[in-house]
Chimera marker file (.cmm) of the C-alpha trace (Angstrom):
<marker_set name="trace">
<marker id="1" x="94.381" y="-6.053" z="-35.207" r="1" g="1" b="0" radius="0.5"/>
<marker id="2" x="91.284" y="-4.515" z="-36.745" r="1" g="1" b="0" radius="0.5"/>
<marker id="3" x="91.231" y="-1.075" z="-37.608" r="1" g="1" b="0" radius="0.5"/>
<marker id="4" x="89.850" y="0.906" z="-34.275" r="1" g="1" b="0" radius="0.5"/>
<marker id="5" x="89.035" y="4.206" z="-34.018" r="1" g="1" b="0" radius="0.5"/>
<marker id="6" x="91.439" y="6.812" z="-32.120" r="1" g="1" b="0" radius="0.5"/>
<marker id="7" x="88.989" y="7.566" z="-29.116" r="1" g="1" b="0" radius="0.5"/>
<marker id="8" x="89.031" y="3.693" z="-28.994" r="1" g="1" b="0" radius="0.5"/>
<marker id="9" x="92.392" y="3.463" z="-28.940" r="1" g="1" b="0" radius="0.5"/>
<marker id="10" x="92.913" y="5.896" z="-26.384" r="1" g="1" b="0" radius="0.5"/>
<marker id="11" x="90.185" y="4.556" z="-24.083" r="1" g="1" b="0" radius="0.5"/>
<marker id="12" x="91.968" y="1.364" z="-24.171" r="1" g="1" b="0" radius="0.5"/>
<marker id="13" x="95.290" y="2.574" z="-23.570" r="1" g="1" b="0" radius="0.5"/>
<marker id="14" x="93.514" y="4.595" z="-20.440" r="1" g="1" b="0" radius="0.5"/>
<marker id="15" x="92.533" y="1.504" z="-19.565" r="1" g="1" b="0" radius="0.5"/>
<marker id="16" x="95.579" y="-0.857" z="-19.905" r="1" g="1" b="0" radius="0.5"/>
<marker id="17" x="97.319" y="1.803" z="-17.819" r="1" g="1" b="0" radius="0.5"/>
<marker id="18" x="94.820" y="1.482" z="-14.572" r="1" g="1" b="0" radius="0.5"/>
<marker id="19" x="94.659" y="-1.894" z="-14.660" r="1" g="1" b="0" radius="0.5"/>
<marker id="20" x="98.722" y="-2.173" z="-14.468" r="1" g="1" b="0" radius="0.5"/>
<marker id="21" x="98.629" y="0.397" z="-11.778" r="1" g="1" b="0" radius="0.5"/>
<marker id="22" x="96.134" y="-1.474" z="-9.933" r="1" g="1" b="0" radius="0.5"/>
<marker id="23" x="98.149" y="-4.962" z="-10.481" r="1" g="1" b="0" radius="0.5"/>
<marker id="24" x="101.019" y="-3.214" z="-9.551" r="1" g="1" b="0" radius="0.5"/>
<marker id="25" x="99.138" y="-2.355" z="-6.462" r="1" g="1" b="0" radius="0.5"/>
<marker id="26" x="99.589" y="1.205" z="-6.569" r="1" g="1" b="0" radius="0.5"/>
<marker id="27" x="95.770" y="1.648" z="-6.367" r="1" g="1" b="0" radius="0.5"/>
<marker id="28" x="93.277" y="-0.607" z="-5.477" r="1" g="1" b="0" radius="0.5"/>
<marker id="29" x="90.445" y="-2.185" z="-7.907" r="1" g="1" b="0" radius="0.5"/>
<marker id="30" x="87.805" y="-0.292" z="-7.024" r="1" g="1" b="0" radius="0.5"/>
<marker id="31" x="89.479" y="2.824" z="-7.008" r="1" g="1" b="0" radius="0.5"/>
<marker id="32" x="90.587" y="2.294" z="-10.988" r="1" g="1" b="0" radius="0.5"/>
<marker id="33" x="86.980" y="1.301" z="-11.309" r="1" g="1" b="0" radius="0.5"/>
<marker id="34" x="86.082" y="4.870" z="-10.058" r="1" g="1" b="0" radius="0.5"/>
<marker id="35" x="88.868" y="6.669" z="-12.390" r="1" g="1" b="0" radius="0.5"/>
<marker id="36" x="87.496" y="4.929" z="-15.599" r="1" g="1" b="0" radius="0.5"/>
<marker id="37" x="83.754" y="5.390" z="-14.433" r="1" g="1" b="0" radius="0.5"/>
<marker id="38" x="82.546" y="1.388" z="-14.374" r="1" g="1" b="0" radius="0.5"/>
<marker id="39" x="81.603" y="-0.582" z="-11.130" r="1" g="1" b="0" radius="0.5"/>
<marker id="40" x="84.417" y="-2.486" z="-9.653" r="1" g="1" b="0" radius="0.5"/>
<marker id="41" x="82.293" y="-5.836" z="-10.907" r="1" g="1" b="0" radius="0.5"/>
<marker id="42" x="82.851" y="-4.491" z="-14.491" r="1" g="1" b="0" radius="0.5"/>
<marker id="43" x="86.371" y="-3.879" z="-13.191" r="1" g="1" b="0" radius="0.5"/>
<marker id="44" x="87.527" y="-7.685" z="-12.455" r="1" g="1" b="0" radius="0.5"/>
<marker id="45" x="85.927" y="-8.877" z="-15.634" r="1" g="1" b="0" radius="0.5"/>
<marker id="46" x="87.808" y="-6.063" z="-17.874" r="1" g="1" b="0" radius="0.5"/>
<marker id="47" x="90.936" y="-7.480" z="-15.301" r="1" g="1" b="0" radius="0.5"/>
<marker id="48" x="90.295" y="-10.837" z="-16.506" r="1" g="1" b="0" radius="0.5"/>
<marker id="49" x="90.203" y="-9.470" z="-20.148" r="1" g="1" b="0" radius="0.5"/>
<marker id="50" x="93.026" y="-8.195" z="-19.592" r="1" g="1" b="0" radius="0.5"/>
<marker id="51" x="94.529" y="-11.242" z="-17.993" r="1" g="1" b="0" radius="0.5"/>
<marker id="52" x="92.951" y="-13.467" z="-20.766" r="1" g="1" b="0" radius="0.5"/>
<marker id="53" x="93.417" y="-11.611" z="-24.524" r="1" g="1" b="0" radius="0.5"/>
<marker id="54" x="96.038" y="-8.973" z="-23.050" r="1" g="1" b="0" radius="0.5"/>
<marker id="55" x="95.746" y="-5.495" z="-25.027" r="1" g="1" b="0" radius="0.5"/>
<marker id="56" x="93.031" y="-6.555" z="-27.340" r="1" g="1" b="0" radius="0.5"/>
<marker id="57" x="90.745" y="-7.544" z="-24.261" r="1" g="1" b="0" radius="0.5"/>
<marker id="58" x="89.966" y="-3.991" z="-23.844" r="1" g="1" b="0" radius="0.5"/>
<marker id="59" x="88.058" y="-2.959" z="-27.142" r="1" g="1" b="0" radius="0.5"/>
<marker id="60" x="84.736" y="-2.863" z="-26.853" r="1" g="1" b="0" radius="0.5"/>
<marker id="61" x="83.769" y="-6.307" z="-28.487" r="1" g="1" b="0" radius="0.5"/>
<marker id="62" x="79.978" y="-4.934" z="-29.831" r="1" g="1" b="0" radius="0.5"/>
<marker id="63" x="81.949" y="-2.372" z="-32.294" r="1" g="1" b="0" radius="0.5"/>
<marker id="64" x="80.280" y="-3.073" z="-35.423" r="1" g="1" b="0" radius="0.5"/>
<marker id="65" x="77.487" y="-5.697" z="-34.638" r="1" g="1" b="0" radius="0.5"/>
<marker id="66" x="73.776" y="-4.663" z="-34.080" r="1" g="1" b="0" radius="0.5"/>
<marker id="67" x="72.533" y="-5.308" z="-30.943" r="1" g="1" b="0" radius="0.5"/>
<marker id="68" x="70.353" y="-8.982" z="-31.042" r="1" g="1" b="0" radius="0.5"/>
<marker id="69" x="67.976" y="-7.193" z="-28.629" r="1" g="1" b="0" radius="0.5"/>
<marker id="70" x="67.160" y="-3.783" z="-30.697" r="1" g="1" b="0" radius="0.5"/>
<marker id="71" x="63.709" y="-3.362" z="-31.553" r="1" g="1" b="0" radius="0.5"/>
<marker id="72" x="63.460" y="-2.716" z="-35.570" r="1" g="1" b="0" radius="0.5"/>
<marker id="73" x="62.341" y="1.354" z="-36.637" r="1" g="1" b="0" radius="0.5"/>
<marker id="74" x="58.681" y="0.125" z="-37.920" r="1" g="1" b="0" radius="0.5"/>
<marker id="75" x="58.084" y="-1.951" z="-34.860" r="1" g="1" b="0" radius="0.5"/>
<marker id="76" x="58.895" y="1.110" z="-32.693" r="1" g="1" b="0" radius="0.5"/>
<marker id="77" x="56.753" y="3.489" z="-34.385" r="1" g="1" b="0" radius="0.5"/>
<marker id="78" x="53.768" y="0.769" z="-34.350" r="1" g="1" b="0" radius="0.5"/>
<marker id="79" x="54.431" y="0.741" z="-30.531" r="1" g="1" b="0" radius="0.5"/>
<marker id="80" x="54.258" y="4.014" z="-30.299" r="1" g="1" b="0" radius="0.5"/>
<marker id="81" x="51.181" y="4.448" z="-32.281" r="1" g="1" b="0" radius="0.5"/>
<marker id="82" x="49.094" y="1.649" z="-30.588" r="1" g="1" b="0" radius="0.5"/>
<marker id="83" x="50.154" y="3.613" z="-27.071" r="1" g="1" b="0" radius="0.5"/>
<marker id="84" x="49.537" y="6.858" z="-28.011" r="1" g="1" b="0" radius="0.5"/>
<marker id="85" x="45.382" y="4.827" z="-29.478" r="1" g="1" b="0" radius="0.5"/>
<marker id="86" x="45.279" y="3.109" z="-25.929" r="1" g="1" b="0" radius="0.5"/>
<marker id="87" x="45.950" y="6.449" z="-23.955" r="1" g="1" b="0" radius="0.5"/>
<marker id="88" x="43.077" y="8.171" z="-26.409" r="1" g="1" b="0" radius="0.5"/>
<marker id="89" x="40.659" y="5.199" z="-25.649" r="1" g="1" b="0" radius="0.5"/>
<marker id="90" x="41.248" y="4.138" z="-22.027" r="1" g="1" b="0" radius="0.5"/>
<marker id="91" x="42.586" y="6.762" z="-20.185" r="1" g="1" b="0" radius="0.5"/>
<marker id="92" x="40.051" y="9.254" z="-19.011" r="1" g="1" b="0" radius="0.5"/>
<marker id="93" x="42.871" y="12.142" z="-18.317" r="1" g="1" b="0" radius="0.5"/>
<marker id="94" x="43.993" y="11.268" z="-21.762" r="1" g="1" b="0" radius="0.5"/>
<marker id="95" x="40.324" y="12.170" z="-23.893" r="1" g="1" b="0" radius="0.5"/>
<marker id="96" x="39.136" y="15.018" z="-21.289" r="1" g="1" b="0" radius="0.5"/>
<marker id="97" x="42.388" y="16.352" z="-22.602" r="1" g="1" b="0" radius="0.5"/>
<marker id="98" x="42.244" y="15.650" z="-26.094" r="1" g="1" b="0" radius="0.5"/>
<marker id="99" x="38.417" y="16.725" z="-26.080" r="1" g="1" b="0" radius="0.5"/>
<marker id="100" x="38.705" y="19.854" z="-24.169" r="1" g="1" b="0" radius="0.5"/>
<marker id="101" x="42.490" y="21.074" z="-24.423" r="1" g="1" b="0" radius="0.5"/>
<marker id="102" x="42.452" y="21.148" z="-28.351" r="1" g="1" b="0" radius="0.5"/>
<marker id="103" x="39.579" y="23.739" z="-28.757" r="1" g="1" b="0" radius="0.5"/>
<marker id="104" x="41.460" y="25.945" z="-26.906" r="1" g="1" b="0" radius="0.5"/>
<marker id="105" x="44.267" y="25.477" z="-29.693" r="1" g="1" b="0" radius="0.5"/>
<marker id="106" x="42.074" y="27.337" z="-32.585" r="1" g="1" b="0" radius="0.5"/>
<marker id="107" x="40.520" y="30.046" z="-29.817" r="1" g="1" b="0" radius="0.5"/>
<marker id="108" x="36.849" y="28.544" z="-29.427" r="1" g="1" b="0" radius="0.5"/>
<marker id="109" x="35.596" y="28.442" z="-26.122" r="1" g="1" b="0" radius="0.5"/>
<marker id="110" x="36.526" y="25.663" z="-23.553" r="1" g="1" b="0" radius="0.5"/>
<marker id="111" x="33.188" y="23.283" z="-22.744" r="1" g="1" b="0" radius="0.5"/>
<marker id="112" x="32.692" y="23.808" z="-19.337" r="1" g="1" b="0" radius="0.5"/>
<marker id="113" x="32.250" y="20.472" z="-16.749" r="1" g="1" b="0" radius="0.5"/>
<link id1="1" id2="2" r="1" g="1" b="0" radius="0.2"/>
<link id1="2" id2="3" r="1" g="1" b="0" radius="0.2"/>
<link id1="3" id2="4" r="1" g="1" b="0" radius="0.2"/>
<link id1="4" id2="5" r="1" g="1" b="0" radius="0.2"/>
<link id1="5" id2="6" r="1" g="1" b="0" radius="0.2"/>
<link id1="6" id2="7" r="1" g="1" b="0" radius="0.2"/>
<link id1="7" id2="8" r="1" g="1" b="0" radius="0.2"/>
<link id1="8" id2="9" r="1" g="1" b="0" radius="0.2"/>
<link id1="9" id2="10" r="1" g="1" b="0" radius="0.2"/>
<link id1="10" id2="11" r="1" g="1" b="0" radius="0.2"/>
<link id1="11" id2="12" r="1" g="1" b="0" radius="0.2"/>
<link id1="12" id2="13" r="1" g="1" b="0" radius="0.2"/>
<link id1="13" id2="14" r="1" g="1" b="0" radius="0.2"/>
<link id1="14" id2="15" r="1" g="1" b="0" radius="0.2"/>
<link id1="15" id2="16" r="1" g="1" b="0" radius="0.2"/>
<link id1="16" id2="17" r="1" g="1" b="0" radius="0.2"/>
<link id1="17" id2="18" r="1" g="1" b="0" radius="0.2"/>
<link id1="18" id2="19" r="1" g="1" b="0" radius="0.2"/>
<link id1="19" id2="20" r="1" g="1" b="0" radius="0.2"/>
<link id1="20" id2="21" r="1" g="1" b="0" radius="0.2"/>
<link id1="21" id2="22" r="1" g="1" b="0" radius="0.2"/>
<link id1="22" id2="23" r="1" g="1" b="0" radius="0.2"/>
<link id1="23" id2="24" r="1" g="1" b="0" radius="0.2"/>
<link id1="24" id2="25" r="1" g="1" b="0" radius="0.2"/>
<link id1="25" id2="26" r="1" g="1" b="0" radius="0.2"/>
<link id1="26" id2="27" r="1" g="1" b="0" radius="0.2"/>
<link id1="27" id2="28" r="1" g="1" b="0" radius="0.2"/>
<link id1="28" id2="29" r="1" g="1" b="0" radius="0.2"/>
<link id1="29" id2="30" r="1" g="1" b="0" radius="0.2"/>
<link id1="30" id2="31" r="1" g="1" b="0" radius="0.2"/>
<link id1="31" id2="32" r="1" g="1" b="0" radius="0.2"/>
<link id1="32" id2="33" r="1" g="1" b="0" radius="0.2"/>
<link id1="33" id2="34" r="1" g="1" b="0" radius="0.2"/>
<link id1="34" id2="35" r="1" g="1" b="0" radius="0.2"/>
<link id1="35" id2="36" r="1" g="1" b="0" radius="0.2"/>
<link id1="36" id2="37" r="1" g="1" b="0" radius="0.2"/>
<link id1="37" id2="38" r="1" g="1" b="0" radius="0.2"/>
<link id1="38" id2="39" r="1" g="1" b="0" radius="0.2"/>
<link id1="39" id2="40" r="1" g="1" b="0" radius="0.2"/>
<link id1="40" id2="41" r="1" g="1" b="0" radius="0.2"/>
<link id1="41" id2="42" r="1" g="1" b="0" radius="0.2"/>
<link id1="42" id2="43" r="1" g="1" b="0" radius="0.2"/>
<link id1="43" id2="44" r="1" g="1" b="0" radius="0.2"/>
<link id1="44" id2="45" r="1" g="1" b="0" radius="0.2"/>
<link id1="45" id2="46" r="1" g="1" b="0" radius="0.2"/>
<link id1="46" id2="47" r="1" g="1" b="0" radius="0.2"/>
<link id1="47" id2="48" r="1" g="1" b="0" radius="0.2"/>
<link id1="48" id2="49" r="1" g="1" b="0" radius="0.2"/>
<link id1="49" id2="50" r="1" g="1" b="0" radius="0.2"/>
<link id1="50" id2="51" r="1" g="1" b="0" radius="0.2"/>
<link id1="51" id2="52" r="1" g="1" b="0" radius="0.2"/>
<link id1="52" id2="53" r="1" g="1" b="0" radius="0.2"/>
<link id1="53" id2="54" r="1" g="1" b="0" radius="0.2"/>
<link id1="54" id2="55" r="1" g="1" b="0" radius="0.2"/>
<link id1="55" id2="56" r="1" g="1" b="0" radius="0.2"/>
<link id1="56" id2="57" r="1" g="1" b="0" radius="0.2"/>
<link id1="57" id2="58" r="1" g="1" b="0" radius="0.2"/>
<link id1="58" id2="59" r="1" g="1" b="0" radius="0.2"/>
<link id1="59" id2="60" r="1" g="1" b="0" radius="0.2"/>
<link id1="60" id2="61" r="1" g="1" b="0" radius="0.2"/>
<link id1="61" id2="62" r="1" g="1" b="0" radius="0.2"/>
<link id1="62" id2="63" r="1" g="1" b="0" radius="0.2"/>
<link id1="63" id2="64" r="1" g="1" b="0" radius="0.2"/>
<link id1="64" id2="65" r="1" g="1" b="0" radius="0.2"/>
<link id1="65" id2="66" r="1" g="1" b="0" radius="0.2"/>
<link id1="66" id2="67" r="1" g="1" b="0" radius="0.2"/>
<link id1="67" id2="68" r="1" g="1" b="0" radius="0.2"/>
<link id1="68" id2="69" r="1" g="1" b="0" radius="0.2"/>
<link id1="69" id2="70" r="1" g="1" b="0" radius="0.2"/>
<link id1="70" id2="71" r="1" g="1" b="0" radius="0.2"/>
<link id1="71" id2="72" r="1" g="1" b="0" radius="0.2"/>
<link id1="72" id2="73" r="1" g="1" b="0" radius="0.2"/>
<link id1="73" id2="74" r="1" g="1" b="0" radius="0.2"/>
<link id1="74" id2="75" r="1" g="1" b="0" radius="0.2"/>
<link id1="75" id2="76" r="1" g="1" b="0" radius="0.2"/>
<link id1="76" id2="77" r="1" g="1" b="0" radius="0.2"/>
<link id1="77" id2="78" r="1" g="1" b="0" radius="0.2"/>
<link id1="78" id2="79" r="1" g="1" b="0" radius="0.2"/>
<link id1="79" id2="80" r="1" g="1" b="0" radius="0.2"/>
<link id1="80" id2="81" r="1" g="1" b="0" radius="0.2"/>
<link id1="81" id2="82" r="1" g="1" b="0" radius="0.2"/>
<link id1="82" id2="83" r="1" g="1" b="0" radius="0.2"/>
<link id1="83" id2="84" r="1" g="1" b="0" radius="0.2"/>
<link id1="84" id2="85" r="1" g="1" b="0" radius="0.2"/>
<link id1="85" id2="86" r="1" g="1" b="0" radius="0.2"/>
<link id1="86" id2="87" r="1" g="1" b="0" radius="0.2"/>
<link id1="87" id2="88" r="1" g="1" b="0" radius="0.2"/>
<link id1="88" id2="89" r="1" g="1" b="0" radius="0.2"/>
<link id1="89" id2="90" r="1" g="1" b="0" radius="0.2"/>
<link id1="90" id2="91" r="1" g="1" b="0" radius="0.2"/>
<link id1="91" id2="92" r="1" g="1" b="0" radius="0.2"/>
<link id1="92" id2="93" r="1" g="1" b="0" radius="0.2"/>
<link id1="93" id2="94" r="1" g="1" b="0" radius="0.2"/>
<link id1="94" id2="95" r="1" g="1" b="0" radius="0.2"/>
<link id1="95" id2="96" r="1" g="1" b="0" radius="0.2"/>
<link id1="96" id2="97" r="1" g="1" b="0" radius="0.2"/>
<link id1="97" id2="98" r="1" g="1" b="0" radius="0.2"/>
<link id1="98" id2="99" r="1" g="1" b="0" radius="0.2"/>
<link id1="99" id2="100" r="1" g="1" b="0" radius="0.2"/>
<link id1="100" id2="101" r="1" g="1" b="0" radius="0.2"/>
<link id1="101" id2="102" r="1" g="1" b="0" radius="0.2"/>
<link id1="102" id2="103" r="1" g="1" b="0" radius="0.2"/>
<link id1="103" id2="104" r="1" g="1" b="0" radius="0.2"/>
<link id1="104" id2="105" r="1" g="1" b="0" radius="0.2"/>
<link id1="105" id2="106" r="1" g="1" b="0" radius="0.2"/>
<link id1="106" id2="107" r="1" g="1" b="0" radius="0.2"/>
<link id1="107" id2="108" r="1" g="1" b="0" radius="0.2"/>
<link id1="108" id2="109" r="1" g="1" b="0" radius="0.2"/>
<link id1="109" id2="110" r="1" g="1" b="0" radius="0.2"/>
<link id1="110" id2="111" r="1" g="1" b="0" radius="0.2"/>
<link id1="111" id2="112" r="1" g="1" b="0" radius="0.2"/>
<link id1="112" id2="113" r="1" g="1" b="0" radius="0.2"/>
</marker_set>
């Protein structure tokens, strides 16, 4: 078994023990969905984990691995950036503010409209 962290472990063994109430039927599904704070969809497949791998079903299988999905730090800030241009360019609330806000910033006078 890999090595696990102990708030992983314990989650788990939360886990394992609603799931065996619930097969035991000493609760129902959705209500061990509700005491480990998923929806009861998320419940059946962690049930067929469960079912499936047994114990080791229960660790979170992305522990370790980057998402595919994440967006890379420089491509973020260049996102950012070109948003924060396109508000300054094409948004009229965005330059009245940036035009007549930022005097007020170093005490000059505001330009009246």
């Amino acid at each position: 078994m890999m090595s696990y962290t102990k708030a992983a472990m314990e989650r788990a063994m939360k886990v394992q023990k609603v799931i065996l109430r619930a097969m035991a039927k000493r609760s129902t599904w959705w209500q061990a969905a509700e005491i480990i704070g998923i929806s009861d969809r998320q419940m059946r497949r962690w049930r067929a984990r469960y079912e499936e791998f047994g114990f080791r079903g229960l660790f979170d299988r992305r522990r370790g691995k980057p998402s595919p999905k994440r967006v890379a730090a420089m491509a973020e800030d260049l996102i950012r950036r070109a948003a924060v241009v396109h508000r300054l360019f094409f948004c009229s609330s965005a330059i009245s503010t940036a035009v007549f806000a930022k005097p007020l910033e170093y005490g000059t006078k505001r330009i009246s409209t």
